[in-house]
N, C-alpha and C positions, 0 to 999 in steps of 0.2 A: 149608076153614075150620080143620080141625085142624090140618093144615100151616100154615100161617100164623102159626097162634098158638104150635107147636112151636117154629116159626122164631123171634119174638118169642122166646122162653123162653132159648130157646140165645144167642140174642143178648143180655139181660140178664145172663146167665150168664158172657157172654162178656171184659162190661163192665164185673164185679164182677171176677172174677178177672184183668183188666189192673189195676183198680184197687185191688187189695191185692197188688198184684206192685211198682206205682206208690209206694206207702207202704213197702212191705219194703224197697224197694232207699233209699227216702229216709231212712228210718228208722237202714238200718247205716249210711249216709253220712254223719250225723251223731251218731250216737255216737261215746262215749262218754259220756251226759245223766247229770246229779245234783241233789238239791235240786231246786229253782224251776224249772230250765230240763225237768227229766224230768216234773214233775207238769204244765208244761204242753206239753208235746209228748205231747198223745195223737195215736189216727190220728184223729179228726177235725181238728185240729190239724195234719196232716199233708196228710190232703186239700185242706183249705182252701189252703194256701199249693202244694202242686202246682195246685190250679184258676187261681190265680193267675198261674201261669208256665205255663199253658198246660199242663201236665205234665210241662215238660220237670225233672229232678231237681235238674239242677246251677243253674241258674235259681233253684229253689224252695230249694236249700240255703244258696245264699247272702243269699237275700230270707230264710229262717228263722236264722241266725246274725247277721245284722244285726236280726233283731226279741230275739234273748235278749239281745246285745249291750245294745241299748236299754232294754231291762227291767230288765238288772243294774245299771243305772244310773238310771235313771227311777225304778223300784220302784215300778212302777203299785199293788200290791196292799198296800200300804206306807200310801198317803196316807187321811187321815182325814177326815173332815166338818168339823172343826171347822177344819183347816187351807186349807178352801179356801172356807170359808162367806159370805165376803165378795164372795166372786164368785156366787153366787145370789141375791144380795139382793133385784135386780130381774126373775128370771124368765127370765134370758136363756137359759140352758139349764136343762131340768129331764126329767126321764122322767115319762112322761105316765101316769096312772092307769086308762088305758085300752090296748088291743091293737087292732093292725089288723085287718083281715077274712080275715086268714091265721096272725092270734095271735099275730105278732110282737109285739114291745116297741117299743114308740114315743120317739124321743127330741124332745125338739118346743126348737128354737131359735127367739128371736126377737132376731135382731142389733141391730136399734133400742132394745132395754134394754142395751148396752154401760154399763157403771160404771165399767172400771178401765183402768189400760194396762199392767202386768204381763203381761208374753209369756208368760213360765214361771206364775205363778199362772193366768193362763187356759188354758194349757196342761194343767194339774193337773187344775183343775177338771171340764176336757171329759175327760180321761181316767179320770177317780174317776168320771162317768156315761157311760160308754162301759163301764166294768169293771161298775160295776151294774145296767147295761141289760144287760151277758152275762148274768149272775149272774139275774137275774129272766125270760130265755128260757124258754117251755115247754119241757117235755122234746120231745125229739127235731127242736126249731128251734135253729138255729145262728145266722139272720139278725136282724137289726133295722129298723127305717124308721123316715129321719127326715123331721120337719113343721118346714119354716123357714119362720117367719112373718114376714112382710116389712111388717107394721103398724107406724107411727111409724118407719122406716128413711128415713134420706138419706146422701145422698154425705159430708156435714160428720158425723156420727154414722157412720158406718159403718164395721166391721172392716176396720183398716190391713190392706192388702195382705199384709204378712208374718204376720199372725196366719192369714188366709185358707191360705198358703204351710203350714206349718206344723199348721195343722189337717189339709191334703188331706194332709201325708206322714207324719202317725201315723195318721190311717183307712185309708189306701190301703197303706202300706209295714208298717205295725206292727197290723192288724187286717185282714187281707184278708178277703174273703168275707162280713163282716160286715152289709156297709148290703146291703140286697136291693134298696131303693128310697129318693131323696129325693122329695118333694113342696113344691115352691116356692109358697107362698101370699101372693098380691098381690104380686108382684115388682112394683116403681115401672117405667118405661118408661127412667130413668137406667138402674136397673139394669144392662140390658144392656152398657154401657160395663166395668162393673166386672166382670160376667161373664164377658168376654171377656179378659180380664187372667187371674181366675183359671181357667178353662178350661184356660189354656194348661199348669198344673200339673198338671193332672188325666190320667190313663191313660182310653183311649179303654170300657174297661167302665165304670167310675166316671163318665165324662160320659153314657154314656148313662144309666145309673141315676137 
């Protein structure tokens, strides 16, 4: 039994120390960091986008230089409430005042309250609660979980395809590691038609999730 649990130990050990060998070498491969781009590359920040690519480095440097890329133009940490308030009016996305049963942060969508058709403002919007939903993470969670709720949705109301496009590739490319889990509630039986469309965007962790 002692063995055993020795064995475990060495092995944890084994898998921390590949894993900040994993970060070191990711780490000098992308510096030179300043400003914005150094306050957010920490190694959690590092971790996450190596889990992504599997751990391979060169993989995970170029998936993290297309997310600073993005940022220095985006300026996620930039956008204000009051620029994007018209896009909450009816509840479509909001963080939830509650935590899942593992203390994440909840983001809870419901696509059937669509208002606008602004790409870039909804854009904004889901990314100003995506940056809030970090920001309100207990300490030592990283993840989130979102509840899309499929009440009052149809095909004729429903997020154009390219909004769908668009969403999957700043959660998936410019926030990896993030969602831990979505939960689809009452999906219609069309549904499926649409989900299968957007599927086809999605990386095979993100569909399972």
């Amino acid at each position: 039994m002692l063995r055993w649990r020795n064995n475990s130990h060495q092995d944890d050990e084994e898998v921390k120390a590949n894993t900040e060998a994993k970060v070191n070498e990711l780490k000098a491969a992308i510096e030179p960091l300043s400003g914005r781009s150094l306050q957010y590359c920490t190694n959690a920040c590092f971790r996450r986008y190596l889990e992504a690519r599997n751990w391979n480095v060169a993989k995970s440097m170029k998936m993290l230089e297309e997310t600073l890329q993005w940022r220095s133009t985006f300026k996620p940490e930039e956008i204000r409430w009051d620029e994007v308030a018209v896009e909450g009016e009816t509840g479509k996305v909001y963080r939830a005042n509650f935590r899942d049963r593992c203390g994440r942060t909840v983001l809870i969508l419901r696509p059937g309250k669509q208002n606008t058709t602004s790409l870039d403002n909804q854009m904004r919007h889901l990314v100003y609660l995506i940056e809030n939903a970090i920001l309100n993470l207990p300490e030592g969670q990283e993840q989130m979980s979102w509840l899309i709720d499929f009440n009052g949705w149809s095909m004729s109301a429903s997020v154009p395809i390219k909004s769908a496009r668009e969403t999957i590739n700043i959660l998936q490319n410019h926030y990896p590691e993030r969602l831990a889990v979505a939960f689809l509630y009452s999906p219609p039986r069309i549904f499926e038609a649409f989900w299968k469309v957007v599927k086809y965007f999605l990386d095979r962790k993100h569909s399972r999730k």
